[in-house]
mmCIF file of the C-alpha atoms, coordinates in Angstrom:
data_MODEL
# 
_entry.id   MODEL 
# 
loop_
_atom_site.group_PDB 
_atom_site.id 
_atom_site.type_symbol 
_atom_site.label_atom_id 
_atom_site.label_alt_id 
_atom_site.label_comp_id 
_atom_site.label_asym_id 
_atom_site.label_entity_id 
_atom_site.label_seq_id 
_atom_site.pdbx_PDB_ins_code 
_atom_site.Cartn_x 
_atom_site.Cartn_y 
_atom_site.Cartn_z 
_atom_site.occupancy 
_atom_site.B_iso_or_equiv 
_atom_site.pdbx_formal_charge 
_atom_site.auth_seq_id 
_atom_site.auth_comp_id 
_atom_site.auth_asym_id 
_atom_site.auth_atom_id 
_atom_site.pdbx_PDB_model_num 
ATOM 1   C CA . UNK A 1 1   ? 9.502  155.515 142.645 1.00 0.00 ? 1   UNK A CA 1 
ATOM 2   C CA . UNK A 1 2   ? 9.043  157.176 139.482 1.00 0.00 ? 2   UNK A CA 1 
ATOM 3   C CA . UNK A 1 3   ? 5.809  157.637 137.281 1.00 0.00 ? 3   UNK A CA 1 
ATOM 4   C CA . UNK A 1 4   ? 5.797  158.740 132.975 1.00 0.00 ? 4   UNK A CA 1 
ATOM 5   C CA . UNK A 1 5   ? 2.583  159.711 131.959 1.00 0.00 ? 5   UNK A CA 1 
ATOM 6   C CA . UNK A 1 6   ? 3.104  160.448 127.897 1.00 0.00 ? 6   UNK A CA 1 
ATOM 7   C CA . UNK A 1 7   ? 0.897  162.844 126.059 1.00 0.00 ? 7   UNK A CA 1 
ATOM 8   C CA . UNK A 1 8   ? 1.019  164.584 122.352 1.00 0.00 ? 8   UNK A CA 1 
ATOM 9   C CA . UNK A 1 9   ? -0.014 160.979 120.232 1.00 0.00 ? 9   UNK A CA 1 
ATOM 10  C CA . UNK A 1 10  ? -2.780 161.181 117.958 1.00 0.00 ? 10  UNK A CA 1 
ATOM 11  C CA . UNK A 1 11  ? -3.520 160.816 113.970 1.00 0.00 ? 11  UNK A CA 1 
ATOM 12  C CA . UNK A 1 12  ? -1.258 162.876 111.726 1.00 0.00 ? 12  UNK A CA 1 
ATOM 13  C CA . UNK A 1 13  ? -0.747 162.829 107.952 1.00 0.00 ? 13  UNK A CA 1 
ATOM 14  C CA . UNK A 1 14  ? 2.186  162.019 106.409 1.00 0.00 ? 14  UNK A CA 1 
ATOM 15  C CA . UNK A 1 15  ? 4.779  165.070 106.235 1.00 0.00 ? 15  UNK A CA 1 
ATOM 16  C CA . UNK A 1 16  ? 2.840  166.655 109.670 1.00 0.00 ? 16  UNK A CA 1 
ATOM 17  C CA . UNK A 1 17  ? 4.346  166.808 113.349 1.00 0.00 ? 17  UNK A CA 1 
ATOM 18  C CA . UNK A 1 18  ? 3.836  165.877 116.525 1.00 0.00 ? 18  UNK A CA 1 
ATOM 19  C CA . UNK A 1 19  ? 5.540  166.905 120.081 1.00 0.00 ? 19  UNK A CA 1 
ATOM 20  C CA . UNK A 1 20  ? 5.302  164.019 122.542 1.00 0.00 ? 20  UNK A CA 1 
ATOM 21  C CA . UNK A 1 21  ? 5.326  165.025 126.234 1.00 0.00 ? 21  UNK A CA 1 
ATOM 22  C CA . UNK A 1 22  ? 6.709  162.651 128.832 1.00 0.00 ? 22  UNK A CA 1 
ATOM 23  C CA . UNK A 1 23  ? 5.733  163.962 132.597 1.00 0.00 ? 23  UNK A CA 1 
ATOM 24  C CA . UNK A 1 24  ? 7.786  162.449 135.599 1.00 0.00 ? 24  UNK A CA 1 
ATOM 25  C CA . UNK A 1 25  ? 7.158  162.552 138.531 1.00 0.00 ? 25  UNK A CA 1 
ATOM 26  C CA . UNK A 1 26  ? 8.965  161.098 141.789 1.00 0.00 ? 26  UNK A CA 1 
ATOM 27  C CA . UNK A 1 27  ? 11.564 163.017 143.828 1.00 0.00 ? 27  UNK A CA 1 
ATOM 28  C CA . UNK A 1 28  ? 14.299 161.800 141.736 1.00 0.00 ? 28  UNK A CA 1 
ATOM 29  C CA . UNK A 1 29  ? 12.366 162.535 138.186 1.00 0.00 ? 29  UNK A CA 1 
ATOM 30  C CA . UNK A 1 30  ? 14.723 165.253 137.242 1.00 0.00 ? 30  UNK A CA 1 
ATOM 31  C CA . UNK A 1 31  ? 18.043 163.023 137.865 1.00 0.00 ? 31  UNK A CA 1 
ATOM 32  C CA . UNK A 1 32  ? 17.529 160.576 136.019 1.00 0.00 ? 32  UNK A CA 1 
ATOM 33  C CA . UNK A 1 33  ? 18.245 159.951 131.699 1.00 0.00 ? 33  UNK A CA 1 
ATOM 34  C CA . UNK A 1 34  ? 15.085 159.420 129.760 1.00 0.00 ? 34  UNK A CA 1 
ATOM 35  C CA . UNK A 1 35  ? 14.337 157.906 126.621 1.00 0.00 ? 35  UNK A CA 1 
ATOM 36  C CA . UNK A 1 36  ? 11.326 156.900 124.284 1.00 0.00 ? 36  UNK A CA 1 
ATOM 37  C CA . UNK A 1 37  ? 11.093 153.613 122.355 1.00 0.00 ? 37  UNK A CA 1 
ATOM 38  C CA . UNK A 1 38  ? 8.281  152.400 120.194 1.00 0.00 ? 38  UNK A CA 1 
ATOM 39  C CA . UNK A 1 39  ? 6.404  149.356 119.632 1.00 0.00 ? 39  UNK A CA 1 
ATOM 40  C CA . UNK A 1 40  ? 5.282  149.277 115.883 1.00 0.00 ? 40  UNK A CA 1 
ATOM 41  C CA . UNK A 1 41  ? 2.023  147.308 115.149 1.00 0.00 ? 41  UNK A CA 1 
ATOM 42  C CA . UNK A 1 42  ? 3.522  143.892 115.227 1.00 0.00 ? 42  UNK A CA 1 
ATOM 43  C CA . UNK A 1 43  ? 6.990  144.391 115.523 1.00 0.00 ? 43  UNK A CA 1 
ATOM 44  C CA . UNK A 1 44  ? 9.389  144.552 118.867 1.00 0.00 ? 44  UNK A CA 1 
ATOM 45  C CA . UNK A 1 45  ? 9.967  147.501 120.305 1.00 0.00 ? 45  UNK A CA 1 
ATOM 46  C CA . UNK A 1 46  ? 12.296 149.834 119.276 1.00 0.00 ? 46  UNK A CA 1 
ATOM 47  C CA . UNK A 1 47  ? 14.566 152.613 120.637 1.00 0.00 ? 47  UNK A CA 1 
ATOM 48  C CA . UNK A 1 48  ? 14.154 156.469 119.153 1.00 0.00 ? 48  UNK A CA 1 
ATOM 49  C CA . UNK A 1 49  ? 15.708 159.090 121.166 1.00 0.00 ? 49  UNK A CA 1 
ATOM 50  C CA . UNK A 1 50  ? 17.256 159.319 124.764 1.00 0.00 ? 50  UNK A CA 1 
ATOM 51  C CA . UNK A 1 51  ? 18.668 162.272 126.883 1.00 0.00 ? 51  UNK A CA 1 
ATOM 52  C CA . UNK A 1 52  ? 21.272 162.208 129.989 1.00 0.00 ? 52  UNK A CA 1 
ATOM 53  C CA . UNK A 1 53  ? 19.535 163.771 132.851 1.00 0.00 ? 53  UNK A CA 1 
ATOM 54  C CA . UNK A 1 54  ? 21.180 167.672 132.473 1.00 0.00 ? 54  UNK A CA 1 
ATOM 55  C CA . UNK A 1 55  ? 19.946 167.568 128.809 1.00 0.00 ? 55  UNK A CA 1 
ATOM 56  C CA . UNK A 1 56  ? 23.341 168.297 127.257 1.00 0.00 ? 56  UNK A CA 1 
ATOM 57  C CA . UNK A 1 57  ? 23.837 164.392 125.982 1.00 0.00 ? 57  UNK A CA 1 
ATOM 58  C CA . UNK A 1 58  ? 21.283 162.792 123.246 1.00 0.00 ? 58  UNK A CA 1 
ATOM 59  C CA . UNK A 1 59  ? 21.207 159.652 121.333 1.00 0.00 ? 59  UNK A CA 1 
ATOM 60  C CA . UNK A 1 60  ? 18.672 159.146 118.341 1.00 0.00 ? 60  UNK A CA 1 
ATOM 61  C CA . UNK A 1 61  ? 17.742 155.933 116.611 1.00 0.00 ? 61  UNK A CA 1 
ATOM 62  C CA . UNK A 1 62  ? 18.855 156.911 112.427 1.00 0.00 ? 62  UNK A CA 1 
ATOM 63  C CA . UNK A 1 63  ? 15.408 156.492 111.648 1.00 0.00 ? 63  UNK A CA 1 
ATOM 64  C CA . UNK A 1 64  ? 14.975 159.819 114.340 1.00 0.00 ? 64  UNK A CA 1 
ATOM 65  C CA . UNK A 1 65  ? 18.132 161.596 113.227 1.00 0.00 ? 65  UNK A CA 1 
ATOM 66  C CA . UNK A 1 66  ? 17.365 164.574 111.227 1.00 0.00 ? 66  UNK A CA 1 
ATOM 67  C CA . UNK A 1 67  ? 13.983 164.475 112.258 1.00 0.00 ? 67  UNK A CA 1 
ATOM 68  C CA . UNK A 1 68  ? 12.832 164.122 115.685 1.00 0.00 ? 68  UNK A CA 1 
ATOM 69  C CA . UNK A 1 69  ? 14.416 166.248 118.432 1.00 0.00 ? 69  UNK A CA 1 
ATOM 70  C CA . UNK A 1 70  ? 14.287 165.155 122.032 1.00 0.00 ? 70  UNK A CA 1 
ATOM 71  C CA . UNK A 1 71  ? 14.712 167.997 124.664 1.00 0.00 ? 71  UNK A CA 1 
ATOM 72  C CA . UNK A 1 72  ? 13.646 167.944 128.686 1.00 0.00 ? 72  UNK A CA 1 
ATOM 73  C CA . UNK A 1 73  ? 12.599 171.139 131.364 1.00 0.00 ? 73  UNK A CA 1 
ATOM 74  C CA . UNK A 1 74  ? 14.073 169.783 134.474 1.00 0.00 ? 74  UNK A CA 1 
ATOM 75  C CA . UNK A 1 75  ? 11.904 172.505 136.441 1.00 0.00 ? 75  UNK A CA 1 
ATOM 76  C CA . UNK A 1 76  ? 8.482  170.951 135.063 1.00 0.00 ? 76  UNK A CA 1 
ATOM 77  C CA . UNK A 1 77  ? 9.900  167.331 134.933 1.00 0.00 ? 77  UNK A CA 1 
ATOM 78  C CA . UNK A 1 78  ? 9.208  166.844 131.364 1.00 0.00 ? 78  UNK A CA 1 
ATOM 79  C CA . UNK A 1 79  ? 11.230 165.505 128.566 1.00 0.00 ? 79  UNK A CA 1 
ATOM 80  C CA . UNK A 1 80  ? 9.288  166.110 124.989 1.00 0.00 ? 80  UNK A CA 1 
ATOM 81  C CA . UNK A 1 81  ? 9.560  164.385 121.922 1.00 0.00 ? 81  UNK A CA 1 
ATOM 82  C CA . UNK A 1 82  ? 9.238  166.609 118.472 1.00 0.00 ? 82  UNK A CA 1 
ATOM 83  C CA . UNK A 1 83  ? 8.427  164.529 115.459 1.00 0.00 ? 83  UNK A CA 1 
ATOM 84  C CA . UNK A 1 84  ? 8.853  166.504 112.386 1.00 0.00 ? 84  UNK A CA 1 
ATOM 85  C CA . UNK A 1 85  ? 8.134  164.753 108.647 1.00 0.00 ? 85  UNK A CA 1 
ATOM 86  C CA . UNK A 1 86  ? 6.412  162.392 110.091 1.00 0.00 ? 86  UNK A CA 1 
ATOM 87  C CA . UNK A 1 87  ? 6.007  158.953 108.278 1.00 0.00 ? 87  UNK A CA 1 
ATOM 88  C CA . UNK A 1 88  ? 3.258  156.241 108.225 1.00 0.00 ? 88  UNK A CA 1 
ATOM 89  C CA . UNK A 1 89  ? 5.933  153.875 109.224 1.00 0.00 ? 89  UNK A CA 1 
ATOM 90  C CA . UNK A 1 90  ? 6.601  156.142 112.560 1.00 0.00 ? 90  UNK A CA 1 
ATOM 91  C CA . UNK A 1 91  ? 3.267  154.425 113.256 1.00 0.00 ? 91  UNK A CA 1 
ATOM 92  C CA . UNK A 1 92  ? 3.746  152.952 116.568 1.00 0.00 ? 92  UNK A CA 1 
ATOM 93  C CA . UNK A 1 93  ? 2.944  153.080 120.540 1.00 0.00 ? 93  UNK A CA 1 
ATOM 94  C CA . UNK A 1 94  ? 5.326  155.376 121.891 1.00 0.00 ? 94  UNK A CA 1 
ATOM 95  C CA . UNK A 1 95  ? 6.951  154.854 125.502 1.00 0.00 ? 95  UNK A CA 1 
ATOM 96  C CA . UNK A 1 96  ? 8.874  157.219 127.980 1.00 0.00 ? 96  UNK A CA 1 
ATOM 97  C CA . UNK A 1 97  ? 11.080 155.669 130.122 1.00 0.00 ? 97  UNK A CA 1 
ATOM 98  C CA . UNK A 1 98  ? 13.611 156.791 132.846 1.00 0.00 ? 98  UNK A CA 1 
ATOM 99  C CA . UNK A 1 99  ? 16.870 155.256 133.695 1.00 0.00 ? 99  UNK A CA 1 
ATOM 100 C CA . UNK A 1 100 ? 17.808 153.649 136.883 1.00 0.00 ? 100 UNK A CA 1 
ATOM 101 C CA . UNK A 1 101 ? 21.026 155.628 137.591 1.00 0.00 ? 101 UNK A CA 1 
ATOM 102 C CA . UNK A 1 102 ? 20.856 159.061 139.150 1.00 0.00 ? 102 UNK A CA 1 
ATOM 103 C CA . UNK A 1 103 ? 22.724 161.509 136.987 1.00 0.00 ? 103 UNK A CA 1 
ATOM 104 C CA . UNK A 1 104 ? 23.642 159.240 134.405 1.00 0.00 ? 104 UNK A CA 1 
ATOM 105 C CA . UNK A 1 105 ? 23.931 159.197 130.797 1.00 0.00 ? 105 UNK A CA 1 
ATOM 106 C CA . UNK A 1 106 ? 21.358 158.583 127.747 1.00 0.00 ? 106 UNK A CA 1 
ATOM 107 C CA . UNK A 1 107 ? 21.025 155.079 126.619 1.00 0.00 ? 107 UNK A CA 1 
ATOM 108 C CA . UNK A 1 108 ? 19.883 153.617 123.652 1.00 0.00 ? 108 UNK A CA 1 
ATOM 109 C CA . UNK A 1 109 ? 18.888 149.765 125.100 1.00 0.00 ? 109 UNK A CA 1 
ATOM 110 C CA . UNK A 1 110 ? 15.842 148.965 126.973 1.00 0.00 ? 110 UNK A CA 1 
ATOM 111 C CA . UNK A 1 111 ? 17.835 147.307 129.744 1.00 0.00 ? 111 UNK A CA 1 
ATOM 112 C CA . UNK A 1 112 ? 19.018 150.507 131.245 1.00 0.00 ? 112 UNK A CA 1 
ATOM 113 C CA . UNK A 1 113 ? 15.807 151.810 131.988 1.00 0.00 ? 113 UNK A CA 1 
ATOM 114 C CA . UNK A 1 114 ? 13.954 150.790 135.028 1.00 0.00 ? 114 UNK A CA 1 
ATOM 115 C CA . UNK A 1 115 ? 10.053 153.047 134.942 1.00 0.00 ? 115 UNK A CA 1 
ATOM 116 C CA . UNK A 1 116 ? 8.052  153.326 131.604 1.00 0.00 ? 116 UNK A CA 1 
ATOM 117 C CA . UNK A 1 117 ? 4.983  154.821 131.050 1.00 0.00 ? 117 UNK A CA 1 
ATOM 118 C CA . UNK A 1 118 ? 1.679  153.409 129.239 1.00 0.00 ? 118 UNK A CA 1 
ATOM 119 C CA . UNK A 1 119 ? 2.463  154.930 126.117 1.00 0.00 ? 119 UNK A CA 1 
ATOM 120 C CA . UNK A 1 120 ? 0.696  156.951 123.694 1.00 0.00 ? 120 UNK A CA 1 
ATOM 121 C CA . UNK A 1 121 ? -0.462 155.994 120.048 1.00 0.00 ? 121 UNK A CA 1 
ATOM 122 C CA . UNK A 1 122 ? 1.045  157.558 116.825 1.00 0.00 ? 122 UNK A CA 1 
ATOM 123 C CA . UNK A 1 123 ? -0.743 157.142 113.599 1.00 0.00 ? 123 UNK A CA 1 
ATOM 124 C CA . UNK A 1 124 ? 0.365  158.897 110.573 1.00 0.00 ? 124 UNK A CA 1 
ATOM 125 C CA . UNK A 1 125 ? -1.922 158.269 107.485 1.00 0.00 ? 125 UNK A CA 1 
ATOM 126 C CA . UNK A 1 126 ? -0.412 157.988 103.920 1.00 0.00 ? 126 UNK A CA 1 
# 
C-alpha cells in the first residue's frame, strides 16, 4: 500500500507561486510514476504534470508547460509541484497520485494511477 499526503496549497494572487509537496509513503513509494491532476470548482478533473519513477521522464498538461515544473527526491519520497505565474483559473483541488506499475513511466490519464491523496486547495485571486 501506498499513502500521498499533499501540502504547499493555499491563497495566492495572480502572477505569485506556489510549490506543492506530495509525500509517499509505502515500501514501494519511490518506484512508482507520480502525477498531480486537478479538480476545478465544478469542472472534471484534470491532468497537470506526471514524472516516471527515476525522475528523468515528465509529461505536463499545455496549460502547465512553461510554467509549472514537476520534480521528485526519491530519498525523502517526495515529488513537488512548482507553480510559477500562477492564474485564477489554476484555481482548483490539487491531487498526487502514484502509478500502479513499479518502475514505470509518467502518465497523463487517471486510469494508470492506482493511490491518490486528499488533495490540497489552490486559490489564486485576480
Amino acid at each position: 500500500q501506498v499513502q500521498l499526503v499533499e501540502s504547499g496549497g493555499g491563497l495566492v494572487q495572480a502572477g505569485g507561486s506556489l510549490r506543492l509537496s506530495c509525500a509517499a509513503s509505502g515500501r514501494t513509494a519511490s518506484s512508482l510514476p507520480i502525477g498531480w491532476f486537478r479538480q476545478p470548482p465544478g469542472k472534471e478533473r484534470e491532468f497537470v504534470a506526471a514524472i516516471s519513477w527515476s525522475g528523468d521522464s515528465t509529461d505536463y498538461a499545455d496549460s502547465a508547460k512553461a510554467r509549472f515544473t514537476i520534480s521528485r527526491d526519491n530519498a525523502k519520497n517526495t515529488v513537488y509541484l512548482q507553480m510559477n505565474s500562477l492564474k485564477p483559473e489554476d484555481t482548483a483541488v490539487y491531487y498526487c497520485a502514484a502509478g500502479r506499475r513499479l518502475w514505470g513511466a509518467s502518465s497523463t490519464t487517471e486510469t494508470a494511477y492506482a493511490y491518490w491523496g486528499q488533495g490540497t486547495q489552490v486559490t489564486v485571486s485576480s
